[in-house]
BAMARMAR-551485 format. One line per 8 residues: number of its first residue (from 0); their letters; for each residue x, z, y negated of C-alpha. Coordinates in Angstrom, 1 decimal, m for minus. Layout:
// BAMARMAR-551485
NUM = a = X,Z,Y ~ ...
END
This chain:
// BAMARMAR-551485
0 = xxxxxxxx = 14.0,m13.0,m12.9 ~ 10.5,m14.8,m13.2 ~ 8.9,m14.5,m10.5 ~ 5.9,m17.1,m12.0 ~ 3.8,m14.3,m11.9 ~ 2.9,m14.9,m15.9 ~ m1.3,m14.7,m15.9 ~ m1.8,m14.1,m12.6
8 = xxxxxxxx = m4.6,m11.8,m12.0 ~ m3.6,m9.6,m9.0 ~ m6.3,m6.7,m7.4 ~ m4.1,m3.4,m6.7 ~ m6.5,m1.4,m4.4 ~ m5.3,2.5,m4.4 ~ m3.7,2.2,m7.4 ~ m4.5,5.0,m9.6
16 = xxxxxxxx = m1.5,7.1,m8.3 ~ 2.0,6.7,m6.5 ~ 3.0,3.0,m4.7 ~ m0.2,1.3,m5.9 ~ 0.3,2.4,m9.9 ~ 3.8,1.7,m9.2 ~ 3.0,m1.6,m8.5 ~ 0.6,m2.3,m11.3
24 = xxxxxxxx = 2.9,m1.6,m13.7 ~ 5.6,m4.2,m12.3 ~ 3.1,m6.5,m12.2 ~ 2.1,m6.1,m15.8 ~ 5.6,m6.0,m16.5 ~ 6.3,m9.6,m15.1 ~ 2.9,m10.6,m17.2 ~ 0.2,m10.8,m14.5
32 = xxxxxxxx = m3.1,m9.8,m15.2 ~ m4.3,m6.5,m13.2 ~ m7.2,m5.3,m11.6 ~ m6.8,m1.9,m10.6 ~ m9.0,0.8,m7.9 ~ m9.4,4.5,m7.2 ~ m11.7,6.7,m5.7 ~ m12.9,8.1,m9.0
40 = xxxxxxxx = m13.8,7.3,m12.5 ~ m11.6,9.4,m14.4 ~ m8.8,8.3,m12.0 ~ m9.1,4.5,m13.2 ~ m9.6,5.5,m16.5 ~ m6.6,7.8,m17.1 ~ m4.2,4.7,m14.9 ~ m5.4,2.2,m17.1
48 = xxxxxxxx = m4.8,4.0,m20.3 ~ m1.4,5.1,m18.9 ~ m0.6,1.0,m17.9 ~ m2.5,m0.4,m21.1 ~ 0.2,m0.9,m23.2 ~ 1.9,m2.7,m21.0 ~ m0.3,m5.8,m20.4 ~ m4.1,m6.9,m19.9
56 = xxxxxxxx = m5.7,m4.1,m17.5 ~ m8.8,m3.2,m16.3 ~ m10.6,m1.1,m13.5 ~ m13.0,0.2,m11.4 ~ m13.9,3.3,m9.1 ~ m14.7,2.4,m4.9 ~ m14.9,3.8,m1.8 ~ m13.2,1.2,0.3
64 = xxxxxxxx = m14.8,2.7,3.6 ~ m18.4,1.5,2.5 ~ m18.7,m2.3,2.8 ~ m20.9,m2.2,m0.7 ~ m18.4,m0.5,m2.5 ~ m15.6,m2.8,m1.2 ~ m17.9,m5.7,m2.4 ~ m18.4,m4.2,m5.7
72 = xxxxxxxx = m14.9,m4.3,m6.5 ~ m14.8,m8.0,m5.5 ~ m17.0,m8.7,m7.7 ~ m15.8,m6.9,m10.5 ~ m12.3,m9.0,m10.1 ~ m14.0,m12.6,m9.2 ~ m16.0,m12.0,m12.5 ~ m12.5,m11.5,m14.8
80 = xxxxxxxx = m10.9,m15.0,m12.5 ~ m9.3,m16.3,m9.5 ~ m7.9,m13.0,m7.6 ~ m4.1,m15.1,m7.0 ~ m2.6,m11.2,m5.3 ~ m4.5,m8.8,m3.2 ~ m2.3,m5.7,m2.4 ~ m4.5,m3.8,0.2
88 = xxxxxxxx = m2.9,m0.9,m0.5 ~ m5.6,2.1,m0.1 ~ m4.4,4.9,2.4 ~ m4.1,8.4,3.3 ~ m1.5,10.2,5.4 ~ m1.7,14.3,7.3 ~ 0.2,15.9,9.7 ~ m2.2,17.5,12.6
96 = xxxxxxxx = m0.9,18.1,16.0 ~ m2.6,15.0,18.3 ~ m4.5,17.6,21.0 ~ m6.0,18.9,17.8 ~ m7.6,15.2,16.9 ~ m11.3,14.7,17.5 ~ m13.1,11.3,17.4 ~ m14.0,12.0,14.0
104 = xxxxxxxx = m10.7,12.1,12.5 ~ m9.6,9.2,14.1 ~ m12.5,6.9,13.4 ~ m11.8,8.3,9.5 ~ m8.2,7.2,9.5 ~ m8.8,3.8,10.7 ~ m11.6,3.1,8.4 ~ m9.8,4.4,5.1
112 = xxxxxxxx = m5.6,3.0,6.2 ~ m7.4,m0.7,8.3 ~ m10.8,m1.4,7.4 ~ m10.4,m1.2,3.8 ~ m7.9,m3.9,4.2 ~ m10.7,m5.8,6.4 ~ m13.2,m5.8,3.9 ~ m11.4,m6.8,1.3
120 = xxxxxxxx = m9.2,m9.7,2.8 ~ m12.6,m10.8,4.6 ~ m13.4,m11.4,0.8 ~ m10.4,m12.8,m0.5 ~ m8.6,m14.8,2.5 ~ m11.6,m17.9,3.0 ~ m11.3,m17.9,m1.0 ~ m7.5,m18.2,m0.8
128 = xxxxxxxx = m7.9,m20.7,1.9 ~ m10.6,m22.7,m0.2 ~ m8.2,m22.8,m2.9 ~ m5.3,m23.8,m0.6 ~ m3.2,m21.1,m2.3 ~ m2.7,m16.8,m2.5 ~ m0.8,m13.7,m1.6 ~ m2.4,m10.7,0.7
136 = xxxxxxxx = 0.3,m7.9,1.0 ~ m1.1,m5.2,3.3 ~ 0.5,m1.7,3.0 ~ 2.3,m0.5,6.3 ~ 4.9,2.1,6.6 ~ 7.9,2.6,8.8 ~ 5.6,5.2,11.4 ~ 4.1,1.1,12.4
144 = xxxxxxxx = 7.5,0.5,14.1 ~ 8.2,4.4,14.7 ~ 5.8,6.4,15.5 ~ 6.0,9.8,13.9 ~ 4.5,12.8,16.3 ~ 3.2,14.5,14.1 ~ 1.2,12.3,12.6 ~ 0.3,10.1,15.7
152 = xxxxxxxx = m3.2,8.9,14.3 ~ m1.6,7.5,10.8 ~ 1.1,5.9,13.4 ~ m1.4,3.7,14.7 ~ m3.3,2.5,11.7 ~ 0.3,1.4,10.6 ~ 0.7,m0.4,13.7 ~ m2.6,m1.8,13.4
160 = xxxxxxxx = m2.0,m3.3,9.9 ~ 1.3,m5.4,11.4 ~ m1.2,m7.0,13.9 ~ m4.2,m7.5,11.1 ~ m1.4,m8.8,9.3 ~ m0.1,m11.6,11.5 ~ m3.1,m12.1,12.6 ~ m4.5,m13.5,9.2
168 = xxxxxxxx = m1.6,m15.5,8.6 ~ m2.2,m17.5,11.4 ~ m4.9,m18.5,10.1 ~ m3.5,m20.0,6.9 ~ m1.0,m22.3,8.7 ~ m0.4,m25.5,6.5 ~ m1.6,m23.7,3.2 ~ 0.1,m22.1,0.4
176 = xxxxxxxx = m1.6,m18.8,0.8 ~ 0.4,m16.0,2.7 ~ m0.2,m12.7,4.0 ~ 2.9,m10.2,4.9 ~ 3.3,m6.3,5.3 ~ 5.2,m3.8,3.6 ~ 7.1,m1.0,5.6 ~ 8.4,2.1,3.1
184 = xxxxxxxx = 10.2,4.6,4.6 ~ 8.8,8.2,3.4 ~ 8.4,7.7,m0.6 ~ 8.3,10.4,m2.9 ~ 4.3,10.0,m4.3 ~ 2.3,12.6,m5.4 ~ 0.9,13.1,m2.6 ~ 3.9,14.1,m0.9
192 = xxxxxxxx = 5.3,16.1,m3.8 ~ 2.2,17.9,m3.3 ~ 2.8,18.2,0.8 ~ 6.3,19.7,0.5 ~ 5.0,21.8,m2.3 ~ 3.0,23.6,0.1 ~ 5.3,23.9,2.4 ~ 7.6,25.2,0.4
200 = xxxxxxxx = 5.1,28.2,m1.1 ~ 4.7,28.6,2.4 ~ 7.8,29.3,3.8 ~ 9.0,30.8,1.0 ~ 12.0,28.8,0.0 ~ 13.3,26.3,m2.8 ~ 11.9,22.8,m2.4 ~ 15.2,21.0,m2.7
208 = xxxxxxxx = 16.3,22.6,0.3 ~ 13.0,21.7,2.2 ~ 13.3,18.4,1.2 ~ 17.1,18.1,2.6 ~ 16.1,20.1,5.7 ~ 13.4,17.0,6.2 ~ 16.1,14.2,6.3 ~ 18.1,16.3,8.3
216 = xxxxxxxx = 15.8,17.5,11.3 ~ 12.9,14.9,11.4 ~ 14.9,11.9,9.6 ~ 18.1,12.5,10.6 ~ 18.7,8.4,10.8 ~ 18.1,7.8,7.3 ~ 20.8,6.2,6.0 ~ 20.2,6.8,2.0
224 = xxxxxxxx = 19.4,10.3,3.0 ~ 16.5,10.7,0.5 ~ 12.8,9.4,m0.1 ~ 12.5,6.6,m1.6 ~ 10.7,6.1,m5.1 ~ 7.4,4.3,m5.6 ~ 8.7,2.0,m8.4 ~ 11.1,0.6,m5.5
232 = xxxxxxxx = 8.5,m0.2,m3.4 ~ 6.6,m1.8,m6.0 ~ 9.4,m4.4,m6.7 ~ 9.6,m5.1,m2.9 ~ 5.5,m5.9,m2.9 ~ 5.7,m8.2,m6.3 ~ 8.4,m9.8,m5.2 ~ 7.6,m10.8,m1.8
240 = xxxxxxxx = 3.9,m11.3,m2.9 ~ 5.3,m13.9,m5.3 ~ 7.7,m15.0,m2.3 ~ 6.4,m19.0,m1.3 ~ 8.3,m19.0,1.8 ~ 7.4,m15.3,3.2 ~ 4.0,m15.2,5.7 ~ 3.2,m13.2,8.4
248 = xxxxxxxx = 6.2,m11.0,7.9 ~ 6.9,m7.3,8.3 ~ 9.0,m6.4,5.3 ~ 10.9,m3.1,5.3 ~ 12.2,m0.3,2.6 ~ 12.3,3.0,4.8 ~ 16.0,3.2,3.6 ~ 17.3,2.8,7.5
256 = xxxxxx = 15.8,4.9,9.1 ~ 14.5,2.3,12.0 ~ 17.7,1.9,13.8 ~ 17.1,m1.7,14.4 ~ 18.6,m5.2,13.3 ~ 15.8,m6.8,12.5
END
């Protein structure tokens, strides 16, 4: 399917690992031209030699919770041509019981999993709305709607992204640019692989049968019954980012688990 994606230059931030390299790729694949982000050099580096074969990508290393930084990457995108997709995708999950988090912690969450988003659609969105056309997809998760307890502060910046979401759309009413949210359900990243590693080494048993034990006790309303893979959460974001009739929507791939019809 063609999506009209074909030279498009789309800006993936957090993309040098899991959902955000995931969706490079299918955006290379459906011929768009991609900027792509991490933390580090050697991070960028090794994602766009993985992804080079694929398409024209390029790169560059940010800390999205300094306004320089997040400007730096702007400019490193605006200087290769129009940005057409922003996927504000930057974020970072833990599980720490809630009495247990300070000020600190919290104030860190919110920069890294909202402001990053801030800074970087404060950039893009009045250039969309110059232009009268543009896609923002801001990265969510299914804790936005459902609130996990152990990971209460994450919860929050998830629901915060729905409103910073909707919020922005608003502001695009009678234009062609659009801004939605993406909710996946627990997706099996590296990060995650790494989480349930640990866990595993620390209780001492297989991983297979930690990772069942999880959709049993703490997702027990999954309905696929497993995490879903980054490469199907790419597809939703390129497809809905491409999408000229989606704006200021909430889309979800959490494979059920929110027991809820819409």
């Amino acid at each position: 399917m063609d999506l009209g994606l074909k030279d498009k230059q789309v800006l993936v931030t957090g993309s040098g690992s899991g959902i955000g390299k995931a969706t490079a790729r299918v955006y290379l694949e459906e011929g768009a031209r991609v900027i792509v982000h991490g933390l580090t050099e050697a991070e960028v580096s090794a994602c766009v030699d993985d992804l080079s074969s694929l398409g024209e990508v390029e790169g560059i290393a940010a800390d999205l919770t300094k306004t320089a930084d997040a400007e730096t990457l702007a400019d490193f995108a605006q200087a290769r041509g129009t940005v057409d997709v922003l996927v504000n995708n930057v974020g970072i999950f833990s599980v720490k019981p809630f009495e247990d988090l300070t000020d600190d912690d919290w104030m860190h969450y919110f920069n890294i999993n909202v402001l990053s988003a801030v800074r970087m659609s404060r950039i893009f969105l009045p250039e969309m709305l110059r232009r009268g056309e543009g896609s923002i997809i801001n990265m969510a998760s299914e804790a936005a709607v459902k609130p996990l307890p152990q990971m209460v502060h994450y919860s929050v910046t998830k629901t915060a992204m729905l409103g910073l979401t909707r919020g922005m759309a608003e502001l695009t009413k009678g234009t062609k640019v659009r801004v939605n949210s993406i909710l996946p359900g627990p997706t099996w990243t590296e990060g995650v692989e790494a989480y349930f590693d640990g866990l595993a080494d620390q209780k001492g048993e297989p991983l297979d049968t930690i990772v069942d034990n999880y959709f049993k006790s703490d997702e027990p309303t999954s309905l696929i019954q497993r995490f879903v893979q980054p490469d199907e959460v790419a597809r939703m974001i390129v497809t809905i980012s491409a999408s000229s009739a989606s704006n200021g929507s909430a889309h979800r791939i959490e494979g059920g688990i929110v027991r809820n019809i819409l």
